[in-house]
C-alpha positions, 0 to 999 in steps of 0.5 A, a space after each residue: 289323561 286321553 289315550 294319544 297323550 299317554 302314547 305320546 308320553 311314552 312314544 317321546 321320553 324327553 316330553 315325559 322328563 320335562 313333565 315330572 321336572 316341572 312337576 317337581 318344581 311345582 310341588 317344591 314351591 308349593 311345600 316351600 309356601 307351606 313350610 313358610 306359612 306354618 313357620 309364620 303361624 307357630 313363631 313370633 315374626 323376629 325369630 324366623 327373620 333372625 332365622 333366615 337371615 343368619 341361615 344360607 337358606 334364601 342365600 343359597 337361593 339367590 346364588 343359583 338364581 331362584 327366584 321363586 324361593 327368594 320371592 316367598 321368602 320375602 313375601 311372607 318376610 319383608 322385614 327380612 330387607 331391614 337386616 343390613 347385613 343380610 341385604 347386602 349378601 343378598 345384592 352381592 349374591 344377586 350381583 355377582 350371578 347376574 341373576 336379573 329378575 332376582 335383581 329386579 324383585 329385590 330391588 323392589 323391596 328396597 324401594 320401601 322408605 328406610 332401606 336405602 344403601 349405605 356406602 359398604 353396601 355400594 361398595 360390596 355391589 361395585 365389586 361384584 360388578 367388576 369381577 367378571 362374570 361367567 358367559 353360561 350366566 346369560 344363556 340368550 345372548 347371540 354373541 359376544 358385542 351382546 355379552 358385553 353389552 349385558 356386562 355394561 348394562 349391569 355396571 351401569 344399573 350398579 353405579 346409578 344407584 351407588 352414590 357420586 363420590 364412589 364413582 371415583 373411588 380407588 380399589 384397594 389392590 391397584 390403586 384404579 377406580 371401579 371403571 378401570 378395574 372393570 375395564 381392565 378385567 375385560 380385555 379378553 372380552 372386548 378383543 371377541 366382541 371386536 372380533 365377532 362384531 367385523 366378522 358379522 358384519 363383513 358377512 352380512 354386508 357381502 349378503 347385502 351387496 349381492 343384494 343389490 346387485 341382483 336387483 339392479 341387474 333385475 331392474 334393467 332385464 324385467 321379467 317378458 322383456 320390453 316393447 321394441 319401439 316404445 321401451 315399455 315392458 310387455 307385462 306393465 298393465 299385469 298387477 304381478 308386474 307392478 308388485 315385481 317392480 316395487 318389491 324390486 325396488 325396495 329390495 334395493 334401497 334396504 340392501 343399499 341401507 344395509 350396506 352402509 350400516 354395516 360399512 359404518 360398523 366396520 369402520 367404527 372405534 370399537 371402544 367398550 361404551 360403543 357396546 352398550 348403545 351404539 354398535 348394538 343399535 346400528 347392527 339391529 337396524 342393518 340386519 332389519 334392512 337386510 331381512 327387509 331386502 331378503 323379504 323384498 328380493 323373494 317378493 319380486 322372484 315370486 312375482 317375476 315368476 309368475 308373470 312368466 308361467 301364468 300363461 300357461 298355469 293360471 294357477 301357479 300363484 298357489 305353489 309359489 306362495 306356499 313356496 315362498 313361505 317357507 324361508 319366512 317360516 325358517 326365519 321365523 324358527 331359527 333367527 327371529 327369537 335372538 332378534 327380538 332378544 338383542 331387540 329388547 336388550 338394546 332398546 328395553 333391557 329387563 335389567 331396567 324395568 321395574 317390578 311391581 310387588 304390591 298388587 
């Protein structure tokens, strides 16, 4: 270890507790592989599956969301998949802790022919995903429309791969089927994502009108003003000038686009299917306008200003660019990675992707 890491180390505590934590995790998959490995060599295969299954070892796993655990276990076992009662825990576990990737890795394992679902299975799995899940489950949601639309998409993946006829299946206590019931369980959930969804939105359509009427307003009072007799701007033939003038235009059509987008949301019926696709979809798009019409609206202070001072400082382009960067280096640090997360959970959510086990 050089010297500025080991002063770094002890200068900064919690860089050393993040070490030794994942240090120890390390070491625990590297002993749970060779705690595996030495079963596998001195018993016979059965005796270690009937093991497994009827201990809360890889269970236990599941319900906290380890997948590394899961994943050895049915690396070194993958006839463990063939144990129905034990793959049915295992799916309930996985389901009810809303645990993706877990779902994705056992979901690849049944894939293998013969292990299809039958009808309780489907049932235990339909149940899991209508209790509600708590929100600390999904620590990368930025509200609460996204919170549903995770709930939705869990439903969604369950009831595909369930058979048709259970779609219309009554729960046992209340006589309504898996979709009421889950519905039903949600309503306190629903009332938030309405409520944050008109909040976000209100407040970024007023960001957006401002927007607008700052760059209308700079269309018709350019930076050196305009020639008296012919009405064209002092500053036409200057490159600053130009990239002011289009920058300030695009600033204004994706601030109009915004507008309208968000008008939409705000006006829209907020039923619980619009959280899986639409609302999502229009709330990305208009915040995409309306970090567009940001970006365009700096474009055009930046140039504007320079038009102005670089009569004097030739090289007052320098400061302004650096200064400019700085919102777009802040945008970058706090917004940007809840951005491509609803990005991703609306267009290409992990819930659907396959894994791949057999390399």
């Amino acid at each position: 270890m050089g010297k500025s890491a080991y002063l770094m180390l002890h200068a900064v505590p919690f860089i050393k507790r993040i070490g030794e934590a994942k240090l120890r995790h390390k070491c625990s998959l590297e002993f749970a592989n060779l705690a595996l490995a030495e079963m596998k060599s001195r018993r016979k295969t059965h005796e270690i599956v009937e093991f497994l299954s009827t201990s809360d070892i890889v269970l236990d796993a599941a319900s906290c969301g380890i997948s590394e655990i899961v994943n050895l276990c049915l690396k070194h076992f993958p006839e463990l998949m063939w144990e129905r009662n034990f793959t049915e825990r295992l799916m309930k576990e996985v389901v009810k802790g809303r645990h993706v990737e877990l779902f994705r890795l056992v979901n690849a394992h049944k894939r293998i022919p013969k292990l299809s679902e039958d009808v309780y299975t489907n049932c235990a799995l339909m149940e899991a995903v209508v209790a509600m899940s708590p929100s600390c489950e999904y620590p990368n949601v930025s509200g609460a429309a996204f919170l549903m639309q995770r709930e939705l998409q869990w439903y969604m993946v369950v009831e595909d791969r369930s058979s048709p006829s259970l779609k219309s299946l009554k729960l046992l206590e209340d006589e309504k089927t898996y979709w009421e019931g889950f519905v039903d369980k949600r309503q306190d959930l629903l009332k938030e994502a309405k409520q944050w969804m008109k909040d976000t939105s209100s407040s970024c359509s007023l960001v957006a009108t401002l927007i607008i009427t700052v760059a209308f307003a700079a269309a018709f009072t350019v930076p050196g003003g305009n020639d008296n007799n012919t009405g064209i701007p002092i500053f036409f033939k200057k490159s600053s000038f130009m990239a002011f003038a289009v920058a300030d235009a695009l600033a204004l059509f994706s601030s109009l686009n915004a507008t309208l987008i968000f008008l939409a949301i705000l006006t829209s019926r907020y039923a619980i299917e619009d959280f899986l696709h639409s609302l999502p979809k229009k709330f990305i798009l208009g915040l995409t306008f309306l970090f567009l019409s940001l970006a365009f609206m700096l474009v055009a202070f930046s140039a504007a200003l320079t038009i102005v001072l670089s009569e004097r400082w030739k090289w007052i382009y320098i400061p302004i660019t650096l200064l400019a960067i700085f919102p777009v280096v802040s945008f970058t640090i706090l917004q940007l990675p809840l951005y491509v997360e609803m990005v991703e959970s609306t267009l290409w959510p992990r819930l659907y992707r396959p894994m791949k086990i057999w390399k």
